[in-house]
C-alpha positions in Angstrom: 16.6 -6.2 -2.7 17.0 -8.7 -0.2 16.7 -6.5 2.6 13.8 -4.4 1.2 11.9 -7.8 1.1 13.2 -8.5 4.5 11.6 -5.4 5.9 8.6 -5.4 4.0 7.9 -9.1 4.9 9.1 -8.3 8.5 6.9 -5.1 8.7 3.6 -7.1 7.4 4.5 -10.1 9.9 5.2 -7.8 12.6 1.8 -6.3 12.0 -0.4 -9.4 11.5 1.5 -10.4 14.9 0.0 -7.2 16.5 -3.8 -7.3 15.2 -3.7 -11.0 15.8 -3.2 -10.2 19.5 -4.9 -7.4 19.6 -7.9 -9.7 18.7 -7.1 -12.3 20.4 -7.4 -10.1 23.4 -10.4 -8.4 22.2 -11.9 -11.8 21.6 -11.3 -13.3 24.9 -12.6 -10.1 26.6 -16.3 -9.9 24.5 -16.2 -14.3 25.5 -15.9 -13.3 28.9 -18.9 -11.0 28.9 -20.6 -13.6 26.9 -19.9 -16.6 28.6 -21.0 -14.3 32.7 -24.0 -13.3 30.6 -25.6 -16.9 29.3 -24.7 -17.7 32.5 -26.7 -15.2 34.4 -29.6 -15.6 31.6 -29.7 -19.4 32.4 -30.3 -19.3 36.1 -31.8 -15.9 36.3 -35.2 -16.8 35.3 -35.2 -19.7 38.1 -34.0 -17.7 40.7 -35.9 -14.7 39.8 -39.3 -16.7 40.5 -37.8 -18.6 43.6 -37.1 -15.5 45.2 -40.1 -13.9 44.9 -41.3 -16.8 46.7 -43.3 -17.0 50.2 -40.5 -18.5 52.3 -42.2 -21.2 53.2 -43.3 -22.3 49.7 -39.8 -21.7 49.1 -38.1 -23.9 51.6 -40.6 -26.7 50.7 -39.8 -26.5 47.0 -35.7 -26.4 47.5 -35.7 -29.3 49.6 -38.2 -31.3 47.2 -36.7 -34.7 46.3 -36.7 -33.5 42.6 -34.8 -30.3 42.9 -32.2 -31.4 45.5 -31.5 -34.5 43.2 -30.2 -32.3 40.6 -28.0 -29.1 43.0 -27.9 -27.9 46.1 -30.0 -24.9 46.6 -30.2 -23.1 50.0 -31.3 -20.0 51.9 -28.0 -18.1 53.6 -27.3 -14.7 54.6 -24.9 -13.0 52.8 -22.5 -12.5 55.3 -21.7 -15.9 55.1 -19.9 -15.7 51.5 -16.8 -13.4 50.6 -18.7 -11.3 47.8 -16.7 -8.0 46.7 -18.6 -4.8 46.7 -19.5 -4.9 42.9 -21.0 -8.1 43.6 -23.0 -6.6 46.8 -24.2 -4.0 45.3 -25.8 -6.0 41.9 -27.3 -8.1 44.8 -28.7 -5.1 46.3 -30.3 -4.2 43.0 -32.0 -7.4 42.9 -29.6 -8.8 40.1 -28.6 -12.4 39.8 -24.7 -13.3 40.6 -23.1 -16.6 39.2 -19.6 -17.0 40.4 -17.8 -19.8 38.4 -15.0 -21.8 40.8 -13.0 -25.1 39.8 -15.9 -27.3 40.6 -19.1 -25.9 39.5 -21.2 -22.9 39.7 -22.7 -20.9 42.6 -25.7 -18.7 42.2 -26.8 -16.2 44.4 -30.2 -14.2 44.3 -31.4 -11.5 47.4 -34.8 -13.0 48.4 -37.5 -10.7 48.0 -38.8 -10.4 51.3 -35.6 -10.4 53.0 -36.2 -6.6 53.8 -33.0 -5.9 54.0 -31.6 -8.8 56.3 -29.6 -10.2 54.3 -30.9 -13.6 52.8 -30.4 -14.4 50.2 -31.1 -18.0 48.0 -28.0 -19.8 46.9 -27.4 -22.5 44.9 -24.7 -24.8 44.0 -24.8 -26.4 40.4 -21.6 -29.2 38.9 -23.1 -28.4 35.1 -24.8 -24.9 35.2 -26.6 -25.5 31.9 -27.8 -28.9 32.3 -28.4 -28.5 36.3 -30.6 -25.4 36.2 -32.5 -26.7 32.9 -33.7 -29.5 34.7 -34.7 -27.0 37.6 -36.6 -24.5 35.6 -38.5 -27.9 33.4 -39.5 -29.2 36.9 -40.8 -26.1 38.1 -42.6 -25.7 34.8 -43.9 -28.7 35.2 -45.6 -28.0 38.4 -46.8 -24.7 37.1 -48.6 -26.3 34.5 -50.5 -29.3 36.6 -51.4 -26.2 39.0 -52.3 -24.2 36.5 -54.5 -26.7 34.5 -56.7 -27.6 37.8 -57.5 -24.2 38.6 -58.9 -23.1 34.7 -60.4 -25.2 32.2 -60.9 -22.8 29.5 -58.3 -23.5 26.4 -57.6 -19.5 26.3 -56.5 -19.4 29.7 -54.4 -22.3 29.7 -53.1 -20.9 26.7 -52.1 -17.1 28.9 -51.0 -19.2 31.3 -48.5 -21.3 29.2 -47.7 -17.6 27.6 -46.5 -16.5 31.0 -44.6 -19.4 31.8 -42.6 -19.1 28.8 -42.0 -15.5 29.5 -41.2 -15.9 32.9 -38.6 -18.7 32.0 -37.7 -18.5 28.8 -38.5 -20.9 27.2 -40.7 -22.0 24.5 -43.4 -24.7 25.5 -45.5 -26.7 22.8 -48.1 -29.1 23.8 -47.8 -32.4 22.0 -51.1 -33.3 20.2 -50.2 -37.0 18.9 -48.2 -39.6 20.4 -46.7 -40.5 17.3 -45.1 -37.3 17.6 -42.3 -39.3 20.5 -40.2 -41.9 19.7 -41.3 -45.0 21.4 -38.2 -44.7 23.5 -39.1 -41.2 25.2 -43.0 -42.2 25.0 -42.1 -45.3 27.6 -40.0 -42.9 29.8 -42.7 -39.7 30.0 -45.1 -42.5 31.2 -43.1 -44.2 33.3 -41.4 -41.6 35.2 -43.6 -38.3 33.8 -41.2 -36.6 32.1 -37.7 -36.9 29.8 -35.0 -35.0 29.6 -32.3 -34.5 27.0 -29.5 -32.4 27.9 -28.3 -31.3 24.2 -25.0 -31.1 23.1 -22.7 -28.4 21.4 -25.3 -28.4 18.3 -28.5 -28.5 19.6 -30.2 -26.9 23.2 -31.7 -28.9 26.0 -35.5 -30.4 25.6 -37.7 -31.6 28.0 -41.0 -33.9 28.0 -43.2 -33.4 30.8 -46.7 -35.0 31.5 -49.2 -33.6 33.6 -51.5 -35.2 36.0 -54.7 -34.2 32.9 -52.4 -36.9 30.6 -51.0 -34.4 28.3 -47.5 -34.0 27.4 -45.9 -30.5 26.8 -42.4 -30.5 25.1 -40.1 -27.7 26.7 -37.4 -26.5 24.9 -34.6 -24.2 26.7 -32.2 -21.7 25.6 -29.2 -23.0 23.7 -25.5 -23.9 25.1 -22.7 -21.3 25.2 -21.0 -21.1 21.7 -17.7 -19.1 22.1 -18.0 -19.1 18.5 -20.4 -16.4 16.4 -21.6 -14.7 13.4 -21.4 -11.5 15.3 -18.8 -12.1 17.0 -16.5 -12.8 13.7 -17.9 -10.2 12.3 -16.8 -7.9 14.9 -13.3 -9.3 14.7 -13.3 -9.0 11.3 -14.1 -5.2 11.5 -11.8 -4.7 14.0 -8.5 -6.3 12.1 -9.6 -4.4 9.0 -9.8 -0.9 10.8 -6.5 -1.8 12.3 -4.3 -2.9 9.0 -6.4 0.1 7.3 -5.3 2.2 10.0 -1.8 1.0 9.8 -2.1 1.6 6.1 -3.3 4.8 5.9 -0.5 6.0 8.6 1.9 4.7 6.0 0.8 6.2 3.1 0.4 9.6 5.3 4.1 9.2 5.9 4.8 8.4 2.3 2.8 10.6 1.0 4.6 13.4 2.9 8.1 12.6 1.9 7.3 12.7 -1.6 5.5 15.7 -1.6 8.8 17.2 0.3 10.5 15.6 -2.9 8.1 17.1 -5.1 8.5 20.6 -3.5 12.2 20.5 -3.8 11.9 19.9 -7.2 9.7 22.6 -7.9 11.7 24.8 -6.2 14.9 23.5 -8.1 13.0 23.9 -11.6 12.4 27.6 -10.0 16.0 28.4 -9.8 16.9 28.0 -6.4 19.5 25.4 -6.8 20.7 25.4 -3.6 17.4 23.1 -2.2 17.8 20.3 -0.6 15.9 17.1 1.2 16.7 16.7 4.8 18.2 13.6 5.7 15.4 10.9 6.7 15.4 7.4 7.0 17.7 4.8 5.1 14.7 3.3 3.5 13.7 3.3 -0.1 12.5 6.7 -0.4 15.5 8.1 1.9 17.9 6.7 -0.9 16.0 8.3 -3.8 15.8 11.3 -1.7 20.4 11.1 -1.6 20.2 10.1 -5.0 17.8 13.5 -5.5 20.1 15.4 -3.3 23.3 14.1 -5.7 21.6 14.9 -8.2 20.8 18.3 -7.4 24.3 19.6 -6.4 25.4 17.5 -9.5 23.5 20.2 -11.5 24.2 23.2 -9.3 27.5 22.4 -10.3 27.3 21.9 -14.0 25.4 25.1 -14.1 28.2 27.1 -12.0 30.7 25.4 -14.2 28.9 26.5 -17.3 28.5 30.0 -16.2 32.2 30.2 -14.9 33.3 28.5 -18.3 31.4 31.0 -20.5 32.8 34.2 -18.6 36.0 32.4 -19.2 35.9 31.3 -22.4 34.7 34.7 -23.4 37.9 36.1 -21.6 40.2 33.8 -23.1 39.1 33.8 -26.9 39.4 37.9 -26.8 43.5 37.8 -26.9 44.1 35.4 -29.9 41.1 37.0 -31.7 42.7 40.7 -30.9 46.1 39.6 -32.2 44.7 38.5 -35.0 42.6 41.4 -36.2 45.7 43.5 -35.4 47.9 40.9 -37.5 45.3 41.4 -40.0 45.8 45.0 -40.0 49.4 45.0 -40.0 49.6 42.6 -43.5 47.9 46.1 -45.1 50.5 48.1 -44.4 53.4 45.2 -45.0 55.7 46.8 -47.7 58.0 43.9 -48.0 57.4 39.8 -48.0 59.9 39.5 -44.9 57.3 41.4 -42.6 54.5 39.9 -44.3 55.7 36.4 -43.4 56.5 37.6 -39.9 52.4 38.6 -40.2 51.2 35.7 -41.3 53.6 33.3 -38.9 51.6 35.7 -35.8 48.6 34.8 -37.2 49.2 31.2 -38.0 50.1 30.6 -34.1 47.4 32.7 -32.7 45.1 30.4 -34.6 46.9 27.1 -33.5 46.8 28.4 -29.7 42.7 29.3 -30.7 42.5 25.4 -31.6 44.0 24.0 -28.4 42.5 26.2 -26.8 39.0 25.0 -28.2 40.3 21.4 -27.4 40.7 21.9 -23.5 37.7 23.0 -23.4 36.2 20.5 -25.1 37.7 18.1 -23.4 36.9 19.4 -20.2 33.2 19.9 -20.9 33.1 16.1 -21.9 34.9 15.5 -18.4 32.7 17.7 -16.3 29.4 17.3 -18.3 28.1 13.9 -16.2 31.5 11.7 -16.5 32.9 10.4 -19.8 32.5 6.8 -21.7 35.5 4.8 -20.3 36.7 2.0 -21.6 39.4 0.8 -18.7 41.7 -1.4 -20.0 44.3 -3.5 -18.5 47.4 -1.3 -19.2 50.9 -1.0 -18.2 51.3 2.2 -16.4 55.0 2.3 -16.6 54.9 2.2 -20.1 53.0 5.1 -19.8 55.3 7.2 -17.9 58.1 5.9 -19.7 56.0 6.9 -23.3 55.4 10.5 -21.4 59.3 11.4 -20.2 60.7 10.3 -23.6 57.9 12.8 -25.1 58.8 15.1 -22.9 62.5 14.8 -23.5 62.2 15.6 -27.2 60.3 18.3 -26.4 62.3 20.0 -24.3 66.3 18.5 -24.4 67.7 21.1 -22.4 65.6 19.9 -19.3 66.8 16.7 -17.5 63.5 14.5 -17.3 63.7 11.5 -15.5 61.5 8.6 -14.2 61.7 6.4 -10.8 60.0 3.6 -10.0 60.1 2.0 -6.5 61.3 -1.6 -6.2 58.8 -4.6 -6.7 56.7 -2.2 -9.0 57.2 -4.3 -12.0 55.1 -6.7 -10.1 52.1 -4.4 -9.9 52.5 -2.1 -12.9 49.4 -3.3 -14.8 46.4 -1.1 -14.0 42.6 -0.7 -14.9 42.6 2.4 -16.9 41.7 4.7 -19.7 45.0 4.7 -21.9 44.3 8.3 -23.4 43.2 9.9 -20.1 45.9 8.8 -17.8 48.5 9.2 -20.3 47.3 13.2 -20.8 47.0 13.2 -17.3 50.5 12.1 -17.1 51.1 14.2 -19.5 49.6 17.5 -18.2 51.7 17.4 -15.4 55.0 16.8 -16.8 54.3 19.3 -19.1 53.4 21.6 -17.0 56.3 21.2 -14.7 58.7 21.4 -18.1 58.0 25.0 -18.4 58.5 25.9 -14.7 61.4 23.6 -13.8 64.7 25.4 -13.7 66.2 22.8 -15.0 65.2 19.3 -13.4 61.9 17.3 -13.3 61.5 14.3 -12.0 58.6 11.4 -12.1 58.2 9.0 -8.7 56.0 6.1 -9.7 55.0 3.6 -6.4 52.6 0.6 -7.3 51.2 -1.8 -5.0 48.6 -4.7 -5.0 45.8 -2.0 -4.1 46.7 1.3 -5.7 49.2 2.9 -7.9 50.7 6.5 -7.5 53.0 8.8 -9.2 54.3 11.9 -8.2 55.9 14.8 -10.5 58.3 17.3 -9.0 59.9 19.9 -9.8 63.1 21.9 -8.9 61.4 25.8 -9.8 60.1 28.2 -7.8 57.1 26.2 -6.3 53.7 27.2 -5.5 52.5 29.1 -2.4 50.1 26.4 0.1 47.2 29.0 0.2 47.0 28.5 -3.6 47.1 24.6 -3.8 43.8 23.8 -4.5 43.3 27.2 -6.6 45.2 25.9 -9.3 42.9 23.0 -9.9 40.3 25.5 -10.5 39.2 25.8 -14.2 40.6 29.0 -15.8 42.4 29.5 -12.6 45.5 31.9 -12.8 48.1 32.6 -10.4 50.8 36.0 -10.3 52.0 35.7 -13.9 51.2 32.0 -14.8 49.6 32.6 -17.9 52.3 33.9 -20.6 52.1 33.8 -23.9 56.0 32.2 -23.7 55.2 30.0 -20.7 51.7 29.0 -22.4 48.9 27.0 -20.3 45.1 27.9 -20.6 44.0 27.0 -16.9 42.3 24.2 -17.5 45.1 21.8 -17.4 45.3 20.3 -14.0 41.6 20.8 -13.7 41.0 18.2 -16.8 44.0 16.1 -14.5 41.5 16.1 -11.5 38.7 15.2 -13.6 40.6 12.4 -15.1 41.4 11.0 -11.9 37.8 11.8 -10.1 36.2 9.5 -12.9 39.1 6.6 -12.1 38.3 6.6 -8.9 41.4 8.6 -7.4 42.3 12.2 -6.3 45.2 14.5 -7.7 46.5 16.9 -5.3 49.9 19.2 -4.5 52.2 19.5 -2.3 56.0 20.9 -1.7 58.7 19.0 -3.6 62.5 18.2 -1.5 63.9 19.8 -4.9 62.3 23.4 -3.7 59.3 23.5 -6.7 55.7 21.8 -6.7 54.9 18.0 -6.8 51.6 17.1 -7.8 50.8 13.4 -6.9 48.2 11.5 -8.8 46.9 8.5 -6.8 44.0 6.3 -8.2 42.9 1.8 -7.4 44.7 -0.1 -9.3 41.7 -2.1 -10.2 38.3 -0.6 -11.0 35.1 -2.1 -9.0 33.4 -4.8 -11.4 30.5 -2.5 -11.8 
């Protein structure tokens, strides 16, 4: 869990971290254009009109006491100033260049009339905004007194303070009442004939100017740079949520594919074709369902190739007691005395006992193969266990010599987490078994330690050949005459014995014994996980 929420909440962070610069870059790129272009609409008005000039006019104007008190504006040639070809050519097009250095702000504008020379206006401004605001208001201003002694008709003036706004833009309103000014500004238009405030982040530059007829026109100028705005959030905005709904959607594409490959599998499973499988994939949350699919999936092929081989078998196995029955049957009509009608009836009587443990191994291998038994593990003592088992065994069959070992130091670790009744039939199984193949010897090795405990059973018989060691774990297996009515055994013996083990966590296998038979070792932790 912890390292679900440490991907999730890494992937989200990793992705906010990406948009966030992503933005950030695309915001400082769109500021950039912004800020060159208020720049360039600022000064291009002024320029534009200065250029177009007479060069005369011009020169007198530039070098007026009022404009050269606020920058430094000049005619130059171009050559004099290291431009780069972009720059050149928006020159040549008559465009206005501002080029922004540590200082201030140079502006450069190819005078109209230059033909091609080269000259071009140039000015120098410490506040760009301010500077060229107070430029275009005194310029105004001397629009206006020529324009009102040439024309005195109100709709003229009124074209002609149309154009001047166009030409600068600006908006210019002609205040009607004094009363309109504070006192403050009033004392300042007519003292020095105009007043200028320069604004500040909230509010754009204004101007007062009186002309020589005594009215006062109020001039108000574009507003200051904002690096912040509506559109510009907005466009942020759009931006971040097309990238996390791109990032989202490639997600769910992704997710959405893997479990439609799960959902195909399954259909094809539900089809019959057991064999299907998911492809490995990545360790994530659908990867594990998609192992704990794939478990599941050859846990079933399994089952069902266990069932099928258990019903052929089964089938097999129930035909010879059933047989010698119906024949024991038959015989009891033609018994002419009670001596061969007990002899009958005793047939019959085992025929049905061997039908009944028959019916149990199966039973009890089902419940072991079927998904994994309830078990209840217990802290038990195993040597008690084997000790229980070989004194079984020894009434059972006194003619063998049955004998049990035990390392040194196992008394230390002989209790174990088990199920009593399964590893004591395990135990059992295997002793059993080796009793009826055991010439005359069988012997049980038991080696516990702090992690695991082991015990082997051998045997002094004939053994078992190494190409059929794991044969003989398989259910209903048989070997060259290993299944006798005398000897006895059903098949499923040491295939309930691996079972047994599998669901303790262990392994049963064979191997050659130093007394010339088989020894099959059981080997399984001596304490189970806590889960």
């Amino acid at each position: 869990m912890n390292r679900l929420f440490i991907r999730v909440f890494g992937g989200l962070l990793l992705a906010l971290m990406v948009v966030g610069l992503f933005s950030a870059f695309i915001y400082s790129s769109i500021n950039l254009v912004r800020s060159e272009h208020h720049r360039v609409t600022i000064s291009a008005p002024i320029f534009n009109w200065l250029a177009n000039q007479d060069t005369d006019e011009l020169q007198s104007l530039i070098t007026s006491s009022a404009i050269s008190s606020i920058g430094r504006l000049s005619i130059e040639h171009s050559v004099n100033y290291d431009l780069t070809d972009v720059e050149r050519e928006r020159l040549r097009l008559q465009q206005v260049i501002v080029v922004n250095d540590l200082h201030g702000s140079r502006v450069f504008k190819l005078l109209a009339n230059s033909h091609d020379n080269g000259d071009m206006l140039v000015g120098y401004f410490t506040d760009l905004y301010t500077d060229a605001n107070q430029v275009a208001g005194y310029l105004i201003s001397v629009l206006l007194n020529k324009h009102l002694a040439e024309v005195e008709a109100v709709d003229l003036i009124d074209l002609h303070i149309s154009e001047l706004e166009d030409t600068f833009n600006v908006s210019i309103t002609e205040i009607v009442g004094e009363y309109e000014l504070s006192a403050e500004v009033l004392n300042v238009v007519n003292r020095t004939g105009y007043s200028f405030y320069p604004g500040n982040e909230d509010f754009s530059s204004v101007g007062y100017y009186k002309v020589a007829s005594g009215e006062i026109y109020r001039v108000d100028f574009p507003g200051r740079y904002s690096a912040v705005s509506w559109p510009l959030i907005l466009t942020l905005l759009l931006v971040a949520m097309s990238a996390v709904g791109v990032a989202v959607y490639v997600l769910m594409v992704s997710i959405d594919r893997r479990l439609k490959s799960l959902e195909t599998v399954a259909t094809r499973i539900a089809r019959g074709e057991l064999d299907a499988r998911i492809g490995a994939g990545r360790k994530d949350a659908i990867g594990r369902l998609g192992d704990a699919f794939n478990s599941m999936a050859e846990h079933i092929q399994r089952l069902v190739g266990v069932q099928r081989e258990m019903i052929h078998a089964v089938s097999h196995e129930l035909r010879t007691p059933v047989a010698r029955i119906r024949f024991g049957v038959q015989m009891i009509e033609d018994c002419t005395n009670e001596a061969s009608l007990n002899k009958q009836l005793t047939g019959i009587d085992s025929d049905i006992q061997e039908l009944d443990e028959l019916i149990d191994e199966i039973l009890t291998y089902a419940r072991l193969e079927q998904g994994g038994p309830i078990l209840t593990f217990q802290d038990v003592d195993v040597r008690g266990i084997v000790e229980q088992v070989v004194s079984e065994q020894g009434g059972v069959k006194p003619e063998m010599t049955i004998q049990a070992e035990f390392d040194e130091g196992s008394d230390e670790w002989k209790q174990s987490d088990v199920e009593y009744r399964y590893i004591h039939r395990a135990i059992q199984n295997l002793v059993g078994n080796a009793t009826r193949y055991a010439k005359s010897t069988v012997k049980v090795h038991c080696s516990f330690d702090q992690d695991a405990c082991r015990v082997d059973v051998e045997d002094d018989g004939s053994g078992i050949p190494e190409s059929d060691w794991e044969k003989v774990f398989t259910p209903f297996a048989r070997l060259d005459d290993s299944r006798t009515r005398s000897s006895g055994g059903y098949g499923l013996g040491l295939s309930i014995v691996r079972r047994i083990l599998y669901w303790h966590g262990g392994q049963a296998f064979l191997g050659r014994s130093e007394m010339g038979g088989a020894k099959f070792s059981l080997v399984w932790p001596r304490r189970q996980p806590n889960d």
